[in-house]
C-alpha positions as CSV (number, residue, x, y, z in Angstrom):
1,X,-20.5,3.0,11.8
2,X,-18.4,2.2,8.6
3,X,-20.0,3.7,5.4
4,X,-18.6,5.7,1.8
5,X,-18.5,9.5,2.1
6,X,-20.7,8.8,-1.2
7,X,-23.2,7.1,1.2
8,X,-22.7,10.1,3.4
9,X,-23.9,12.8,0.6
10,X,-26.9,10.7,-0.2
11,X,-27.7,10.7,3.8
12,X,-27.4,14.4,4.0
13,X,-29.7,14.6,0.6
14,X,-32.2,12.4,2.7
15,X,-31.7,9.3,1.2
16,X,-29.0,7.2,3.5
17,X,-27.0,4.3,1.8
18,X,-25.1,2.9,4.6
19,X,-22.0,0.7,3.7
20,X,-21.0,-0.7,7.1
21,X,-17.6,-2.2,7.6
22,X,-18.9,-5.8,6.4
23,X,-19.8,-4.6,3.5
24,X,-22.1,-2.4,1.2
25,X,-23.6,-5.2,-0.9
26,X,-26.4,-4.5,-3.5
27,X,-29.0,-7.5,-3.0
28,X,-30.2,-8.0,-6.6
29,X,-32.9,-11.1,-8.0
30,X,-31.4,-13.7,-9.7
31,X,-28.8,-16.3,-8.6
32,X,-25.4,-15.0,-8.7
33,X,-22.5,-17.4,-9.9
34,X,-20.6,-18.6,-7.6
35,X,-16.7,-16.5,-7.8
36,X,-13.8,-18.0,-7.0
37,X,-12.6,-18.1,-3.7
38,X,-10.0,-15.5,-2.7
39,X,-6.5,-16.3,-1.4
40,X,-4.6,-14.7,1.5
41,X,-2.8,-11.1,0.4
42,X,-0.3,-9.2,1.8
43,X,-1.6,-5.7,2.4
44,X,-0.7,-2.2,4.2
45,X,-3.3,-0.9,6.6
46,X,-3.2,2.5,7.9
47,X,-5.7,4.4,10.5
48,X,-6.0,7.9,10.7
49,X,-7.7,9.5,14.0
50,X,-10.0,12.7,14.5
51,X,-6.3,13.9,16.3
52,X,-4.2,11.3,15.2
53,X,-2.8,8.6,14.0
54,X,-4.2,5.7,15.0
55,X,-2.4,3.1,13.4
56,X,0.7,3.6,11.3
57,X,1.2,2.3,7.6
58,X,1.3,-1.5,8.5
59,X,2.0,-4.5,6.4
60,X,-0.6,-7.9,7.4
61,X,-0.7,-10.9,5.3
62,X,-4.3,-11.4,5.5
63,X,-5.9,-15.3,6.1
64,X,-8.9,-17.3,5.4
65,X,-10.0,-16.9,9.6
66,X,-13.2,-15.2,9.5
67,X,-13.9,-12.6,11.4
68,X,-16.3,-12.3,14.2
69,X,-16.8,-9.4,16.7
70,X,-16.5,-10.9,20.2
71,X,-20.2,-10.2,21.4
72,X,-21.8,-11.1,18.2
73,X,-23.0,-15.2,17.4
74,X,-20.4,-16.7,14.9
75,X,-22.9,-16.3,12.1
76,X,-22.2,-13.1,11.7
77,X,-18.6,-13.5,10.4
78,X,-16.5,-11.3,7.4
79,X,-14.1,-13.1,5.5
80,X,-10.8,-12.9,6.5
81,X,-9.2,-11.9,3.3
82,X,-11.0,-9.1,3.0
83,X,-10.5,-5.4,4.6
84,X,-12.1,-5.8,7.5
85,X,-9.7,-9.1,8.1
86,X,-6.7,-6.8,7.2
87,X,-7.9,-4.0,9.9
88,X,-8.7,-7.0,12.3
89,X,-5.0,-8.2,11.9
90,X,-3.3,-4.7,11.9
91,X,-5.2,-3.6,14.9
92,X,-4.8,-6.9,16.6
93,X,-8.9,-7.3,17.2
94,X,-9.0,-4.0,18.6
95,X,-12.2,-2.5,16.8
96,X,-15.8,-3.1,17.5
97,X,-19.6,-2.4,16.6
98,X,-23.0,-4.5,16.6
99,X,-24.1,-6.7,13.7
100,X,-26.8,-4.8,12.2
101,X,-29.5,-7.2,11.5
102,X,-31.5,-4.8,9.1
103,X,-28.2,-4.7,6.6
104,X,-26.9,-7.8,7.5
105,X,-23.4,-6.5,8.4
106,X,-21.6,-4.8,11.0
107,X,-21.5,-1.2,12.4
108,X,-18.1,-0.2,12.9
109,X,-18.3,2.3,16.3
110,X,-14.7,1.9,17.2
111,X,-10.9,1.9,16.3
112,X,-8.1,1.8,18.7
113,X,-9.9,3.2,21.4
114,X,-11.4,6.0,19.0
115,X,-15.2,5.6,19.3
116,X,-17.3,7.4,16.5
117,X,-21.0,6.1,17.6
118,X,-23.7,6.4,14.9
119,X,-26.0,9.5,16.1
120,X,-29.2,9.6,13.9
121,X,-30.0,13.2,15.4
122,X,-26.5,15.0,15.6
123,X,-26.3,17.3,13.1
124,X,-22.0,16.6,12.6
125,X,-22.2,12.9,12.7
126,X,-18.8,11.2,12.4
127,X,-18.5,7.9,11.2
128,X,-15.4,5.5,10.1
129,X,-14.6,5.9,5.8
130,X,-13.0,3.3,4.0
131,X,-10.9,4.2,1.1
132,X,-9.1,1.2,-0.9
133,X,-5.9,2.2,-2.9
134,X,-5.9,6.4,-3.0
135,X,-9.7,5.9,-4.0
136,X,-13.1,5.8,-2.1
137,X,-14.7,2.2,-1.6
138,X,-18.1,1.8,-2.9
139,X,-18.2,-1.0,-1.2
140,X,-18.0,-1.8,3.1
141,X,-14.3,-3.1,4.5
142,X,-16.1,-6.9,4.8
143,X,-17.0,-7.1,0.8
144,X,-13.7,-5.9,-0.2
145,X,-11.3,-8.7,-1.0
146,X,-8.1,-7.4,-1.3
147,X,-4.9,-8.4,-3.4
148,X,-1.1,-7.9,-3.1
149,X,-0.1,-4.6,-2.5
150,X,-3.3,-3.0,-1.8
151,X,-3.5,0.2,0.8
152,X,-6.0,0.0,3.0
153,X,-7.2,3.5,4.7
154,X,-9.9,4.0,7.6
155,X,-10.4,7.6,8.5
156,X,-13.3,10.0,10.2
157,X,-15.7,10.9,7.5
158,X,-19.3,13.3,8.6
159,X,-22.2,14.1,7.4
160,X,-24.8,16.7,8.9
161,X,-25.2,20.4,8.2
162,X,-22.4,21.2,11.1
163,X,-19.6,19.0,9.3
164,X,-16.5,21.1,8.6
165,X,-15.1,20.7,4.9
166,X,-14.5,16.9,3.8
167,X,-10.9,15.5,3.9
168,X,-9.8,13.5,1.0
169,X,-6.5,11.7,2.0
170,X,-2.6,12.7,1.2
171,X,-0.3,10.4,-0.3
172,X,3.9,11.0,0.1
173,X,6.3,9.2,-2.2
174,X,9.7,8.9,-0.7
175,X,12.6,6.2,-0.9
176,X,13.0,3.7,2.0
177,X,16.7,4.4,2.8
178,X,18.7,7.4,3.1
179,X,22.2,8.7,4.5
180,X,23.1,10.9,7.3
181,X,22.5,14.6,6.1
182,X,21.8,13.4,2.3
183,X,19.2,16.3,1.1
184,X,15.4,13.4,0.6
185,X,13.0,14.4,-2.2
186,X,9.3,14.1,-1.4
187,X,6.8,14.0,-3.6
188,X,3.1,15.1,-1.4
189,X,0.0,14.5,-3.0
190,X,-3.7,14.9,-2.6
191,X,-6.1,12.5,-3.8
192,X,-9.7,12.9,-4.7
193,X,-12.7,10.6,-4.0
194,X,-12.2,9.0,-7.2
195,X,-8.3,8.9,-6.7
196,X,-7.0,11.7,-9.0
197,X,-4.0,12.7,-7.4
198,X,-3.2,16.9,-7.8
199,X,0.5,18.4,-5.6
200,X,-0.6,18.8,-2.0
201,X,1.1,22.7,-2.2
202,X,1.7,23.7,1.3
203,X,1.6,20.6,3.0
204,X,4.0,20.5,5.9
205,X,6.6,17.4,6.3
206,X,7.9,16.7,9.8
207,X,10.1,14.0,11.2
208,X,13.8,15.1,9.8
209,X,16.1,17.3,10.8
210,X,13.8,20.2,10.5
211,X,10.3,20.4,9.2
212,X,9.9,20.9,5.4
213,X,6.6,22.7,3.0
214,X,5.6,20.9,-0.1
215,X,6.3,23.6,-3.1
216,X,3.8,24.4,-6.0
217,X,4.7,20.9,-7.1
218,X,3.7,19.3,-4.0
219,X,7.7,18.7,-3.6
220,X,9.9,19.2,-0.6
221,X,13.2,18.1,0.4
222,X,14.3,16.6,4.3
223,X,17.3,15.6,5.9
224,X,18.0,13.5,8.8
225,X,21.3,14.6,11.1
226,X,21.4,11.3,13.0
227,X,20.9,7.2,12.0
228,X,17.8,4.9,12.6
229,X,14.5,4.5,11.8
230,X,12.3,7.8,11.5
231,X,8.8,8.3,10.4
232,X,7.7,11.0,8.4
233,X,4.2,12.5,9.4
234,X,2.6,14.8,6.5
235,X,0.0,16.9,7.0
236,X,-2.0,19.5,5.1
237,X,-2.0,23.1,4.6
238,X,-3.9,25.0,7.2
239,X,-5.0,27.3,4.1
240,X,-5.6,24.5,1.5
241,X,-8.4,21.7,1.1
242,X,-9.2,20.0,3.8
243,X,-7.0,16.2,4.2
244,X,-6.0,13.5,6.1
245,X,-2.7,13.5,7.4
246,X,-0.6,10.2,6.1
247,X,3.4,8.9,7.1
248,X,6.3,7.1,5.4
249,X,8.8,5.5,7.4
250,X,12.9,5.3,6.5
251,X,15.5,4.0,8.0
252,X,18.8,6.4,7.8
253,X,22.1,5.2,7.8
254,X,25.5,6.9,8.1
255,X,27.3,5.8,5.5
256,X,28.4,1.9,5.3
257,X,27.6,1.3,9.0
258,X,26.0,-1.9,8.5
259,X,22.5,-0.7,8.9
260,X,19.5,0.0,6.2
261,X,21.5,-2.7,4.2
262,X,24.8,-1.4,3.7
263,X,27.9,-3.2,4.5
264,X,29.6,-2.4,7.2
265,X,33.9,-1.7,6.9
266,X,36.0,-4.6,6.8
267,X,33.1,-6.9,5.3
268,X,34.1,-8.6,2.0
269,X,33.3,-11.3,0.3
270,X,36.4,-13.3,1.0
271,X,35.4,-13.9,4.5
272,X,37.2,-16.6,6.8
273,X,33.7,-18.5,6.6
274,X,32.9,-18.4,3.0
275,X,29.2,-18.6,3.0
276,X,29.3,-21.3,-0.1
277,X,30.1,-24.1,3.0
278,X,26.6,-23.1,4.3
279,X,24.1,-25.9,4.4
280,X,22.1,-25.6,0.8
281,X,18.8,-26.0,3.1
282,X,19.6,-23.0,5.2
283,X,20.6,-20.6,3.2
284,X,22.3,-17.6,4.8
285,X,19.6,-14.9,5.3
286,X,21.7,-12.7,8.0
287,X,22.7,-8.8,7.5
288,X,24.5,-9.4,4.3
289,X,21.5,-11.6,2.9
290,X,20.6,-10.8,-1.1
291,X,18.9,-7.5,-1.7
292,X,17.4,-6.4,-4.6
293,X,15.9,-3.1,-5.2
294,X,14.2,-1.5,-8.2
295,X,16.0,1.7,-8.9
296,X,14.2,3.3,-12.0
297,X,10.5,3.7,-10.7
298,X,9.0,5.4,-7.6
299,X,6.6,4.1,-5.7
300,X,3.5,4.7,-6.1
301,X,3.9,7.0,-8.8
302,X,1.3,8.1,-11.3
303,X,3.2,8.3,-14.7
304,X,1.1,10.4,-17.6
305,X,1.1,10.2,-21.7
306,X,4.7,9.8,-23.0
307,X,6.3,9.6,-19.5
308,X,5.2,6.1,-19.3
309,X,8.1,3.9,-18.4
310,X,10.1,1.6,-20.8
311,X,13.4,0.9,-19.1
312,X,13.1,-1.0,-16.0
313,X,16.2,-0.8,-14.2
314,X,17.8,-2.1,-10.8
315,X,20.5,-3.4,-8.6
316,X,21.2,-6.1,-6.6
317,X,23.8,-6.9,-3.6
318,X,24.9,-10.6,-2.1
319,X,27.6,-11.9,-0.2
320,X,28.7,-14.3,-2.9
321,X,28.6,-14.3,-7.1
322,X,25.0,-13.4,-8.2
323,X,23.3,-16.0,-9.9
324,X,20.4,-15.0,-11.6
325,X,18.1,-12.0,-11.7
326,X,14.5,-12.1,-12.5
327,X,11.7,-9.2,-13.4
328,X,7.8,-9.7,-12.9
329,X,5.8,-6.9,-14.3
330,X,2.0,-7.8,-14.0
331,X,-1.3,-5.1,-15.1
332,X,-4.4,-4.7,-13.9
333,X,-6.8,-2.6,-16.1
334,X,-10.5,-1.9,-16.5
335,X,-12.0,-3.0,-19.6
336,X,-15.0,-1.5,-22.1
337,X,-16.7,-3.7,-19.9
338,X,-16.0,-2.0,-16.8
339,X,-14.5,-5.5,-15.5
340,X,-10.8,-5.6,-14.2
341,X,-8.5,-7.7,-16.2
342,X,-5.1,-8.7,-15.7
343,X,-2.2,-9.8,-17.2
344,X,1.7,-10.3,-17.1
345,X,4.5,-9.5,-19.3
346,X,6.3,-12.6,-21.0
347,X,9.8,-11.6,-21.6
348,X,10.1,-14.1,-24.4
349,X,7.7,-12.8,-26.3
350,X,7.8,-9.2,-25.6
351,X,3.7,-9.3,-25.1
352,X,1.3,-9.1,-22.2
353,X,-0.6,-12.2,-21.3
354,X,-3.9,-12.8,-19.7
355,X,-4.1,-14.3,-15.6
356,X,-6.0,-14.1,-12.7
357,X,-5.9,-11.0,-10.8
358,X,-2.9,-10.7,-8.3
359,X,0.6,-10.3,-9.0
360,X,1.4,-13.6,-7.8
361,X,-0.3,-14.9,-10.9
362,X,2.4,-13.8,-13.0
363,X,5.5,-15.2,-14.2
364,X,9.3,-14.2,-13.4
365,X,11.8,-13.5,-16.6
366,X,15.6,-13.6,-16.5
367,X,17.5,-10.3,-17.1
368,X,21.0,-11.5,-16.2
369,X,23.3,-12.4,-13.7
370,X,24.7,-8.9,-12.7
371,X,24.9,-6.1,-10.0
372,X,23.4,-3.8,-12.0
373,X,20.3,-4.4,-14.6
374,X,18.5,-2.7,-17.0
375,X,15.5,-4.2,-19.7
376,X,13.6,-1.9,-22.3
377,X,10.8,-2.8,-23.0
378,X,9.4,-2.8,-27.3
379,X,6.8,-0.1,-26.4
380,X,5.5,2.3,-23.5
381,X,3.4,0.8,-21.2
382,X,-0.4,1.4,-21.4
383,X,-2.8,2.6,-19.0
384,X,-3.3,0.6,-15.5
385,X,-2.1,-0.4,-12.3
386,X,1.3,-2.1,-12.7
387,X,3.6,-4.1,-10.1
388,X,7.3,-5.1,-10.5
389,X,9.0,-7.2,-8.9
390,X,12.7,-8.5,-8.9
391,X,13.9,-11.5,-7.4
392,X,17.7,-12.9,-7.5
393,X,19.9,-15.6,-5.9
394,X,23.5,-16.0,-5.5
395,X,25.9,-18.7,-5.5
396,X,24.8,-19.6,-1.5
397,X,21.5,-20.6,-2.6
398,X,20.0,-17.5,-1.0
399,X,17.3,-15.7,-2.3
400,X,15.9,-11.9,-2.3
401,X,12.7,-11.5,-0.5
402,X,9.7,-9.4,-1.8
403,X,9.5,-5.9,0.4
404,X,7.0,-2.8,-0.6
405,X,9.2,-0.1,-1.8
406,X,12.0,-2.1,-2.5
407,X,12.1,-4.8,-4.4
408,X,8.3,-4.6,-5.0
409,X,7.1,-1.3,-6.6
410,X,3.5,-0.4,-7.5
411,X,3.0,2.3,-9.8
412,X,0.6,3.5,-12.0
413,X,0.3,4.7,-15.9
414,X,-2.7,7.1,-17.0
């Protein structure tokens, strides 16, 4: 089954809160106000084994098809936009357990192919956590509605008096794109249940050249001797707290060879088919589409006290003339009244204004027309969970599309 390594200590201590994968919900008296209904996100899912990895960081757009295991009546359904849709999307309906009629939601036995079968007597009795953003969920995969850019994480959890030490996951922050034999920082981290990150020291990094260890920083540094798309695999030190392994893909190029983005020789913008002449309602979106990145923050990052970022910085490349540049920048932060509350950052005003949750709520600014582009903002930014986002156009009518790590970076100020 799917429950909170919280629910996990207060089995152990004799009192078991199970929060199955379609949710831990708290029934309360009283009638409840009706929320609004949630919309479709895009999300990464990952799935960690007992002895692998069971599904690599993947990126599902989730959808408002509920979902129903196979064997159970279609009563017994989970919305689709919430993390149980995302895991039925990124494991293509390869996961099952019963409905359990006493909670009202499902038991979670199985994920691609790995069964972890609730055993009331075993005294080491894995079952599948759910963690939502580097943090435990106190709450099952099914009552988690999820939002744009969330990481969703199922790994094995235990409880029982013959569980080895509890894993917390790792986290590894490290560009998209690199060169042939260009030396790759890595930034390794372990997070706690409550998602305070500390340097994962020790932690080994495979998948370049040759493997890498995380320094007392949690910091290590990679190469790749060949181009294509590698994935880097972390995973903790044999002599450290116990962790879940976790992965970060890039795709290595060697040097302008027309892969990872980069032009290849001979390409200029003066081309025998200038791309202006292309239909205005098919823009060109081939190799040498618009691509904007964000250059000045790392994704992911946790940024503390004065190290809080003010310029926000990045580039963009096109076939043709740029044409505009725009910046999102939207917060979400928890109030005095433990409520989340979001806003977005008006560029004409210089001030942060209230929306809905989601970074889709939020409005674009102009910052130019050129290449390269940098804004400062009046003051460092305060505590929360930020996203940027950069979109541009050129002359062709095409536009830059939104891409995790790329042009769309999620960080975080504390």
């Amino acid at each position: 089954m799917l429950f909170s390594s919280s629910g996990a200590r207060q089995a152990a201590a004799g009192a078991l809160v199970m929060a199955f994968a379609c949710g831990a919900s708290t029934f309360a008296s009283g009638t409840a106000l009706a929320a609004p209904a949630p919309s479709p996100a895009t999300v990464t899912v990952r799935v960690e084994g007992l002895n692998e990895t069971k599904v690599p960081p993947t990126q599902v757009t989730t959808t408002d098809t509920t979902v129903i295991e196979p064997a159970e009546p279609t009563e017994h359904a989970c919305p689709g936009t919430s993390a149980l849709g995302a895991l039925q999307l990124a494991t293509g309906g390869d996961w099952s357990g019963p409905w359990s009629s006493e909670y009202s939601q499902y038991e979670v036995f199985s994920i691609e192919g790995e069964d972890l079968p609730f055993e009331s007597s075993s005294e080491a009795n894995y079952y599948w956590d759910f963690w939502l953003n580097d943090k435990e969920s106190h709450v099952g995969a099914c009552e988690a509605e999820l939002e744009h850019g969330d990481e969703v994480l199922f790994f094995p959890g235990c409880f029982g008096g013959k569980c080895p030490p509890e894993p917390t996951p790792l986290g590894i922050e490290a560009p998209e794109i690199a060169d042939v034999a260009e030396p790759v920082n890595v930034i390794v981290k372990q997070y706690n249940n409550e998602g305070e990150p500390a340097p994962a020291v020790g932690a080994t990094v495979t998948g370049g050249a040759v493997p890498a260890t995380t320094n007392s920083q949690g910091h290590a540094t990679v190469t790749f001797a060949s181009a294509g798309s590698f994935l880097l695999h972390v995973t903790g030190s044999p002599t450290g707290p116990a962790s879940v392994r976790t992965e970060a893909r890039l795709c290595v190029h060697n040097g302008n060879d027309g892969t990872c983005g980069t032009k290849a020789p001979g390409i200029v913008v003066s081309s025998p088919i200038p791309v202006p002449q292309l239909p205005v309602t098919a823009p060109y979106v081939g190799p040498y589409a618009v691509v904007a990145d964000v250059t000045g923050l790392m994704e992911h990052h946790h940024y503390h006290g004065g190290s809080a970022p003010r310029l926000l910085t990045g580039t963009v490349t096109a076939p043709t003339a740029i044409k505009n540049v725009r910046v999102r920048l939207t917060r979400t932060a928890s109030g005095a009244d433990g409520a989340q509350h979001c806003s977005y950052y008006d560029g004409s005003d210089d001030r942060f204004h209230a929306m809905p949750c989601g970074a889709g709520h939020g409005q674009f600014f102009a910052v130019g027309d050129s290449a390269k582009f940098s804004y400062l903002l009046p003051a460092p930014l305060p505590r929360g969970r930020y996203v940027m986002d950069v979109e541009a156009s050129d002359l062709a009518g095409s536009t830059s599309k939104l891409a995790r790590g790329s042009s769309r970076v999620v960080f975080y100020v504390e």
